[in-house]
Structure formats: C-alpha cells, structure tokens
C-alpha positions in Angstrom: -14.0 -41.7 -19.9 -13.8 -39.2 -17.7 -14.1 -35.9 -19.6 -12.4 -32.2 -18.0 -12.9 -28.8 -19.9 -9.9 -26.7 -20.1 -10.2 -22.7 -19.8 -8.4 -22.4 -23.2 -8.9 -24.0 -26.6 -6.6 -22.9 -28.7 -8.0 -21.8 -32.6 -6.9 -23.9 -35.3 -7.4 -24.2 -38.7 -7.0 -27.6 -40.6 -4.4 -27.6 -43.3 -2.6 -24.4 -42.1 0.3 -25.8 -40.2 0.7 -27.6 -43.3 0.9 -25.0 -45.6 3.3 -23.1 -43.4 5.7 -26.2 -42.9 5.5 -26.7 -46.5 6.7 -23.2 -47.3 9.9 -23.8 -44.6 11.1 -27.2 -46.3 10.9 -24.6 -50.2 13.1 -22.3 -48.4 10.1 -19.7 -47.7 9.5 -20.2 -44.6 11.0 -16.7 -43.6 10.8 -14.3 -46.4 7.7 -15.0 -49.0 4.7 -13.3 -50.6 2.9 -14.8 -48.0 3.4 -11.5 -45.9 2.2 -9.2 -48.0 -0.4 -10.8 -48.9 -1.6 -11.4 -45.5 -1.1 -7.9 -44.6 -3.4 -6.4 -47.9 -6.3 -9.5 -46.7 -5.7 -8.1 -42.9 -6.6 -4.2 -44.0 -9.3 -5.2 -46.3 -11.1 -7.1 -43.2 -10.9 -3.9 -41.3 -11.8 -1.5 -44.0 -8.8 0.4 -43.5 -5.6 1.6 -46.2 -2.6 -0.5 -44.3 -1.6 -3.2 -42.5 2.1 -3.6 -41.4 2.9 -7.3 -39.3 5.1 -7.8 -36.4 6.7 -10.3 -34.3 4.9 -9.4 -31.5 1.0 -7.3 -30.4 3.6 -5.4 -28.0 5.8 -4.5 -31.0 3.0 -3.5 -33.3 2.4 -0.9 -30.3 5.7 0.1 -29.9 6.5 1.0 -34.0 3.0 2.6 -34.0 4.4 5.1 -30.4 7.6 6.0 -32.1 6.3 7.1 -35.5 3.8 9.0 -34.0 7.1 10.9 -32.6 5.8 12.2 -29.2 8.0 14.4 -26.8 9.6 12.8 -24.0 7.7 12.4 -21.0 5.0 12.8 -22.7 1.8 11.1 -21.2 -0.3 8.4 -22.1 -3.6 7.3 -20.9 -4.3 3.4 -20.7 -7.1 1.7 -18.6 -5.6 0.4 -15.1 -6.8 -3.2 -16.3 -4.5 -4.1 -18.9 -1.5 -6.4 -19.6 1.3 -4.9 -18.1 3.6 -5.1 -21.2 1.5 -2.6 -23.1 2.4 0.2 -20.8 5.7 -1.1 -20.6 6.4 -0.2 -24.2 5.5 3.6 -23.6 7.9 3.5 -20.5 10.5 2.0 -22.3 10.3 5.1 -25.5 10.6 7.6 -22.7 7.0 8.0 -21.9 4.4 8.2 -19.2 1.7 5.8 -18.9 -1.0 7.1 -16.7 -3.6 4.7 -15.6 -7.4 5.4 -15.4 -10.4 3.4 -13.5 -12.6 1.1 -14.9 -16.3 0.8 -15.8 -17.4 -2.1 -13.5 -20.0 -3.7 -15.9 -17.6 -4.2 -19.0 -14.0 -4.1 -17.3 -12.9 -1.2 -20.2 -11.7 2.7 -19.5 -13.9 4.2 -17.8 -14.4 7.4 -20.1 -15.8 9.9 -17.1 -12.1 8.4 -15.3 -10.9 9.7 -18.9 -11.6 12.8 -19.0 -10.3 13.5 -15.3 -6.8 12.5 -16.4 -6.0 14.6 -19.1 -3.5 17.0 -18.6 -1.6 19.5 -20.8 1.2 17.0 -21.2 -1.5 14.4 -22.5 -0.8 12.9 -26.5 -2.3 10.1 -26.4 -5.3 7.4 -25.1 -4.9 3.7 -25.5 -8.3 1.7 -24.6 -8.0 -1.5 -24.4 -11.1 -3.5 -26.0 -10.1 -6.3 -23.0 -12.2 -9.8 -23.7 -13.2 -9.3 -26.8 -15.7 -6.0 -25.7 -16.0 -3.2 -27.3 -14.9 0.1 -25.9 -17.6 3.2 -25.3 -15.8 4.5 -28.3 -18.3 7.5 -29.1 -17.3 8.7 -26.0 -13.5 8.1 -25.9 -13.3 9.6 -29.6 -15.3 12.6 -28.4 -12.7 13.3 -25.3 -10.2 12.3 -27.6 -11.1 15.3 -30.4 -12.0 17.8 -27.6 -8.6 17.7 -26.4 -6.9 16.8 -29.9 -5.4 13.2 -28.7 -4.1 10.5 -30.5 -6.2 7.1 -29.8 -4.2 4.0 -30.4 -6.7 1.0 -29.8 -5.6 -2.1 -28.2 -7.1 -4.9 -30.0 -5.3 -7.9 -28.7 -8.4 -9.4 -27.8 -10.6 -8.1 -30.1 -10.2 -8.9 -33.3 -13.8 -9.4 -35.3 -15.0 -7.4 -32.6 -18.0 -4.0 -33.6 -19.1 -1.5 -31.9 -22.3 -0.1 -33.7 -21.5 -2.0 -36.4 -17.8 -0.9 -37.1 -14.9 -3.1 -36.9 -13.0 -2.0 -33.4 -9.5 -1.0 -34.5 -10.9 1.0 -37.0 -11.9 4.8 -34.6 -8.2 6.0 -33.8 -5.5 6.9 -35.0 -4.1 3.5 -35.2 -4.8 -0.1 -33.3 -2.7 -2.8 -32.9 -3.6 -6.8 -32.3 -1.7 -9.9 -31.1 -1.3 -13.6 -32.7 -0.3 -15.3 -29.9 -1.5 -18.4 -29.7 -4.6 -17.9 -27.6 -6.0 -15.0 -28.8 -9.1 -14.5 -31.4 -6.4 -15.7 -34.1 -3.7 -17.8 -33.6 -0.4 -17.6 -35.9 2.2 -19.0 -32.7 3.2 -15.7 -32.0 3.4 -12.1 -34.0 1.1 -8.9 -34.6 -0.2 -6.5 -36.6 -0.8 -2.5 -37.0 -3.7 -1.1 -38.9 -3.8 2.9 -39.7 -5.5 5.1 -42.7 -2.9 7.2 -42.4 -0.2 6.6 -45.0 2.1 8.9 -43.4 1.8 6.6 -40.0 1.9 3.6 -42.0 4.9 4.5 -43.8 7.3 5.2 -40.4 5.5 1.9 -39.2 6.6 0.1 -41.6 9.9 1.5 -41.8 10.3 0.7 -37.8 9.3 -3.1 -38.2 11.6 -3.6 -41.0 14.8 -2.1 -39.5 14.6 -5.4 -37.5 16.4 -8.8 -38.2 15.0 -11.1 -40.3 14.3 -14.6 -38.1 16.7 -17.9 -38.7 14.4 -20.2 -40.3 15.0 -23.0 -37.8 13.8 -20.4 -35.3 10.5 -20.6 -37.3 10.2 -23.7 -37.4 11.0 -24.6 -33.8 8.1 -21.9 -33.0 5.5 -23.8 -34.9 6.4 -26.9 -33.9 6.5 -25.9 -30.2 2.9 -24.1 -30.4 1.5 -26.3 -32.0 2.5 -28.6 -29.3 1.4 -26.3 -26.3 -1.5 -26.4 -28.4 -2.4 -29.5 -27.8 -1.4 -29.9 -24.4 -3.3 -27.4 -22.8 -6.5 -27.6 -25.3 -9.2 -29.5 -24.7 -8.4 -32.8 -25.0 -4.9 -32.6 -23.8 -5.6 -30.8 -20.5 -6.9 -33.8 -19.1 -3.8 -35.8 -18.8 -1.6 -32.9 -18.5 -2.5 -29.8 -16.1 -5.8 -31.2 -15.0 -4.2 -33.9 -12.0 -1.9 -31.3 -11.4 -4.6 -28.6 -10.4 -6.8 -31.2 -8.7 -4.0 -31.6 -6.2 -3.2 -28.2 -5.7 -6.8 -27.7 -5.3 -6.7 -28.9 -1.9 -3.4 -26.4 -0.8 -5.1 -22.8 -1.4 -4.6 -21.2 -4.7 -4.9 -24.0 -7.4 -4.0 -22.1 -10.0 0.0 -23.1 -11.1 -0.9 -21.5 -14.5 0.4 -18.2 -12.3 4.0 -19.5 -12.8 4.1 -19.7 -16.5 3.4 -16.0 -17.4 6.0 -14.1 -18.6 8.0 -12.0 -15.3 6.6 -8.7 -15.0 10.1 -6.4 -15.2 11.8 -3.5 -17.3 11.7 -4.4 -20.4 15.1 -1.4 -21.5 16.9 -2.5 -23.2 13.9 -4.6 -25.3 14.7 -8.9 -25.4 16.5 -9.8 -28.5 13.8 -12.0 -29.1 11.8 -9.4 -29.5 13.9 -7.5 -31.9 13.0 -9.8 -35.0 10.5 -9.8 -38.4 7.1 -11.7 -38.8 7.8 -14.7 -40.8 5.7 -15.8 -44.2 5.2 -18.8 -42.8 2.9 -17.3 -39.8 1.0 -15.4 -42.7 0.1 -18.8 -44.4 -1.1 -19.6 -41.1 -2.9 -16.3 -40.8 -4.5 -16.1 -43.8 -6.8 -19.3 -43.3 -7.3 -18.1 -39.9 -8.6 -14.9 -41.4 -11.2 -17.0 -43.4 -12.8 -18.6 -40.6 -12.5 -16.0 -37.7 -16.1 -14.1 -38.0 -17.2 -18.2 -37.7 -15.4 -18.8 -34.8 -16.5 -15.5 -33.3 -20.0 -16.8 -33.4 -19.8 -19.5 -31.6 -18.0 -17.9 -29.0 -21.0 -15.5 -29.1 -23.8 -18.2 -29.0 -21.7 -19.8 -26.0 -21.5 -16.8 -24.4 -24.9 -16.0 -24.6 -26.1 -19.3 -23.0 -23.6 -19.0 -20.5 -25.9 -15.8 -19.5 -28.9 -17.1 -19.9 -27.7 -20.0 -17.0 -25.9 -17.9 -14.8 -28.9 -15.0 -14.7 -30.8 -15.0 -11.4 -28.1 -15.6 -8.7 -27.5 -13.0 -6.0 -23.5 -14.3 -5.2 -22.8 -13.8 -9.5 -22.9 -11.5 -12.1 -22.3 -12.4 -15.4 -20.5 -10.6 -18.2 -22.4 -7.6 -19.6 -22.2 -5.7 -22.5 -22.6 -2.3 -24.4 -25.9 -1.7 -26.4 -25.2 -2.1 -30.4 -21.5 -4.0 -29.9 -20.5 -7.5 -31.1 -17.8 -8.9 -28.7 -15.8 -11.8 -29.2 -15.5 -13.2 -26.2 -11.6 -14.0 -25.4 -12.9 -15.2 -22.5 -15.9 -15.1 -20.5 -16.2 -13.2 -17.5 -18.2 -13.5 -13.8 -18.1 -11.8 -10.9 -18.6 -13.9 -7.7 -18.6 -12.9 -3.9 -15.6 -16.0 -3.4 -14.3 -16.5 -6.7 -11.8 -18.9 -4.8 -14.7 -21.2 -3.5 -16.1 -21.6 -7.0 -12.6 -21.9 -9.0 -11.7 -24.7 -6.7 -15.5 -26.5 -6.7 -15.2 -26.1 -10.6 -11.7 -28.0 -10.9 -12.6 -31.0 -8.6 -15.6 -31.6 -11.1 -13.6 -31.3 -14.2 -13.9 -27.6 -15.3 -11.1 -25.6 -14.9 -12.0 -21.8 -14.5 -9.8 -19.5 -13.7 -8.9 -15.6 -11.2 -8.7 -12.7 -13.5 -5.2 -12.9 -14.3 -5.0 -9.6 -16.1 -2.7 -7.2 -14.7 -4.0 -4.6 -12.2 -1.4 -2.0 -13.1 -1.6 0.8 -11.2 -0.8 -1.2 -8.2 2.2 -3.3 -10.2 6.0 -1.7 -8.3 6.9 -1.4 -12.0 5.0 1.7 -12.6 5.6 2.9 -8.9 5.9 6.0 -10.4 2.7 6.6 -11.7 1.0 4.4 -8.9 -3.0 6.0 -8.5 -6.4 4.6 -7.1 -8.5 3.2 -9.0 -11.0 1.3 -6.9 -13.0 -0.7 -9.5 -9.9 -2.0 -11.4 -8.8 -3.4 -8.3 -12.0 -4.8 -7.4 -11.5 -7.2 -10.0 -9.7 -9.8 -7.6 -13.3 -11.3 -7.6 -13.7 -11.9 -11.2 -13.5 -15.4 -12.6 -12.6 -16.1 -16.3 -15.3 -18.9 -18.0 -14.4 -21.4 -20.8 -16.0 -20.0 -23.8 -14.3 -21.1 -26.9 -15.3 -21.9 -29.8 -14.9 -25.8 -29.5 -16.9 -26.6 -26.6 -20.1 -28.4 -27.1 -23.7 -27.9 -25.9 -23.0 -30.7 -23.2 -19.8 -28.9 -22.2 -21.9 -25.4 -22.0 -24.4 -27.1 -19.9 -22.0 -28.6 -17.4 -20.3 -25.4 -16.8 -23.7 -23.7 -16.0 -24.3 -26.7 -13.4 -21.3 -26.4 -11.9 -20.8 -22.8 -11.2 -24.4 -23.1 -10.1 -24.0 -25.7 -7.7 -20.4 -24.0 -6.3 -22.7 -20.6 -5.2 -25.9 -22.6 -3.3 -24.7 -20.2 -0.1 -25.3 -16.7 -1.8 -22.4 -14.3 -0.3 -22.5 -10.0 -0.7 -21.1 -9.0 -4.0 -19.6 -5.7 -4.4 -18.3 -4.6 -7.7 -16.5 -1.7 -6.5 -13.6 -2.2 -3.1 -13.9 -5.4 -1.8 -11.4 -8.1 -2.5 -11.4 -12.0 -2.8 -10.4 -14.2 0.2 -7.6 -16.0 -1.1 
C-alpha cells in the first residue's frame, strides 16, 4: 500500500487518554489532585521552585506579564520570528512589543539586534527558543543584567530542550510552555509557568485561578476531539485525509490548505471566553505520562534530526538546520533553507512526503503590530525556509525517503541567500 509521511505526528502516550477519561466518568475530570501533582513533577523536571498550569502557552505568558506589574507602555523585546499571539498578549496588558532581527543560522533573537533595541522604556526580553533550539542565552542574560531586564523565555517548543547542559526555561525570570497538541508534549490544549521566584509564583498563581473552572463536558469534548485530529492528521491518517487533498492542489500554486486552519491573526482585547478558563485534572493525567517519556521522545527526534543532516549536507540550493555549540534541541520541527522552497514542497507531496513553508509568523511585517512595524531583513528572509518531518515516530525507511526526495527535488542547484531574497510563490 501506498505509504505518505505527514509533516506532524502527534505525541502520544498509551494508556493516558485512558486514565484521563477514567477520571471524567468519577467526577474528576475537572478539579483533582491530578493538577497539583503534575505541576510539583513539572518543576522538579526543570529544577526550579514552582510550576502554575494554564489553559493555554499564551495564558501562562500573560499571568506571568501582569504579575510582573510593568508600567504602561512599557516595552518589550521579542524576536520578529515568532507566533503572533505571544506579542499579542503584551499589546493586549497595555504594552509594547518591539521586534528584533534574527540570527540566520538558528532562526532565534539575534542578541547584537538585542542590544540595539533597548531603550529606557525597555522591562523586559522574551526569546523565543523557536523549534526546539536553544537560545544564545549567555548572551541574552548578559544584555539582560547590563540593562537590569526581566527575561521571560518562550518555551513552547522547547520543552527537554539544554543549553550547556541546563534545562531552557530555567535562565530568566520566568518561561512559559504550551500543550497543544503538536508540541514536545501533548495534553489537547493548556500550559504551564515555571519561576524560582515565589513572589512571581504567588501573583501567577493567583491570576490563573481568578479564572472559571471548565464544564466537564467541555473537557471531555476537548479530548475526544484531539484525540481525533490526532489521528487524522498523524501519520497514518494523513493518507486518506489531507494527503489527496494537497496532491490536487499541488498542481494550482500554493498546495498548502493547512494555511486556512490557523487561528485568524486579529486583536485579541477583550481576550476569547475560551480562553478565560482553568487547566483541567484530567489534562494533568495526561501530562504526567507524557512527562515520563518526553526526554525519550526527544531523542529520537534528535537521532532523526541528525540523519536528516548528514543526507541533506553537500548541496549548494540547501542548507540544513544548524545548531549552537553545547545545546540539545528538540527538534519541533526540522528546518531547511532552499533557493525554491515552492519547487521542493510541491516535488515532496506528489511523492508522498508532505513538507511544509515556514508558517511561523513574520511579525514585524503583520498590520497588527503596524504600530511597531521595523526591518528586520533576515526574519523575513525566511519565506525560503521549509519545515521537515522529524518526529519521533518515523522510521529509518521513512528518514531515508525524505532524504531522496528532497534530494532529487533540488538536482538544478538555484542561489541561496539567507539574508533579503524571497521565495517565488
């Protein structure tokens, strides 16, 4: 049978959708010790005092900004190659999000771009670990200290991630990380904030719990419906779900419908009452087994990563993902940079591998933050990045077909810049 390898595959743990639907039908599927419990296992991973959950990454970051009590209009620095919704939430509290360049081997803040941005006004610096890479944090914490900032990492990616052999999350102030259901671990949705500083941890805490408890069938319907989207757009679903669909649009320009799933990029004032709510105890059962096996699953996304370097080495039209000296990523995804990212995203879906344009959000350039709107020439540059299947569950004959087909979509070598240019699309 004819065999296609989805971009995503979705982490899963045997057993823990069990354990959570178990704990809805004894009437814990809300509140439970679960939570706590989850929380103490989450802090203890990253060596740090506390750990307070959230229904959402984006939320997590948004109690963490308003106990930290900055002045309004206040600015804060994020990298200019970051999910939209993160600067979103500092907008939202009344804050300015100022966006920095990137460095255009590992797609993170730039910390020379850093340094350039700071103003008196400046409170705060929010790198984004993006992938699954670690941030040059010796240099970020330095800048930070120099000009006595707050760093709040993003770690939505990046859980299990090190940087010289430290847990990222763990050099600022505070970090935050998402549980949605493709990142490093997978709960259908919710978040968490890490801090040492009990102070911090107490406003935290006392932010995410002003918020409405969930209804249970609300729950329930979220675990259900994950774990169905699971399914369908893993690796065995794909192939008789999106996979016909991109095939055909393959042949029309831009293949990629995935574009018109995304959540909208808008205002976000007032926040969605969805977004107003608690984490539920029956995510934490589902986090907690996740917890056990995520340094395993980050391996394997390292060993595939690695191999896909080793194949894709040695070709003037790509340049595969790099990394810092003395880090561990994780490997959200895998990324290239190709002279016609197009060509080779729509080569790799009509043999069965579905690839995908960097879908991350360029921000500076997004009428949303038209405001604060800057160049930052590498950021956009990344219009000829392509995101690789990496995940945990692919197989040595999966890795090996993705090597031969990138390869055989860039036998006509092209220029590749890294810097202005911009894919034909």
């Amino acid at each position: 049978m004819f065999r296609t390898i989805a971009r995503y595959g979705p982490r899963h743990v045997p057993g823990s959708l069990t354990a959570a639907l178990r704990a809805i039908v004894r009437g814990q599927g809300v509140r439970g010790p679960a939570i706590h419990e989850f929380e103490e296992r989450f802090a203890a991973y990253h060596g740090v005092r506390h750990a307070i959950s959230a229904a959402y990454g984006r939320m997590a970051f948004y109690y963490i900004l308003k106990a930290l009590e900055f002045p309004r209009d206040s600015e804060i620095v994020f990298p200019a190659l970051t999910f939209w919704v993160v600067p979103e939430m500092a907008r939202v509290l009344g804050l300015r999000p100022i966006f920095v360049d990137i460095d255009p081997i590992t797609f993170n803040m730039d910390p020379a771009k850093l340094e350039g941005a700071i103003t008196p006004n400046t409170r705060a610096v929010v790198p984004t670990h993006l992938y699954g890479q670690p941030c040059d944090m010796d240099a970020i914490m330095g800048i930070a200290r120099a000009h006595e900032l707050s760093v709040i990492e993003d770690c939505a990616h990046a859980l299990g991630a090190r940087y010289k052999g430290r847990a990222a999350g763990t050099f600022g102030e505070a970090a935050f990380f998402s549980f949605q259901m493709l990142k490093p671990l997978n709960t259908y949705g919710g978040g968490m904030a890490i801090t040492g500083n009990s102070g911090l941890a107490s406003r935290i805490r006392s932010e995410a719990q002003s918020e409405p408890l969930p209804a249970a069938k609300d729950v329930f319907r979220k675990l259900l419906l994950g774990n169905l989207q699971r399914k369908l757009i893993g690796p065995y679903g794909f192939t008789f779900t999106m996979y016909l669909a991109f095939y055909i649009a393959s042949f029309f320009g831009n293949y990629d419908l995935s574009r018109y799933l995304w959540e909208k990029i808008r205002p976000l004032d007032p926040l969605p009452d969805s977004y107003r709510r608690r984490y539920s105890n029956a995510q934490a059962l589902v986090g907690m087994k996740m917890l056990e096996r995520i340094d395993a699953l980050n391996a394997l996304n390292r060993a595939h990563a690695k191999r896909l370097t080793q194949g894709l080495s040695g070709i003037e039209s790509i340049q595969p993902a790099a990394v810092l000296p003395d880090t561990a990523p994780v490997y959200y995804q895998y990324c290239i940079r190709a002279s016609d990212p197009a060509a080779v995203a729509r080569h790799a879906i009509r043999h069965g591998v579905d690839v995908e344009i960097m879908h991350v959000d360029i921000c500076n350039q997004l009428d949303l933050f038209a405001p604060y709107r800057t160049k930052c020439p590498v950021a956009e540059a990344t219009e000829r990045t392509l995101q690789l299947p990496v995940y945990a569950t692919l197989s040595e004959a999966d890795l090996e077909r993705i090597i031969q087909v990138i390869r055989e979509s860039v036998r006509l070598p092209g220029r590749l810049s890294t810097t202005t240019e911009r894919s034909r699309r």
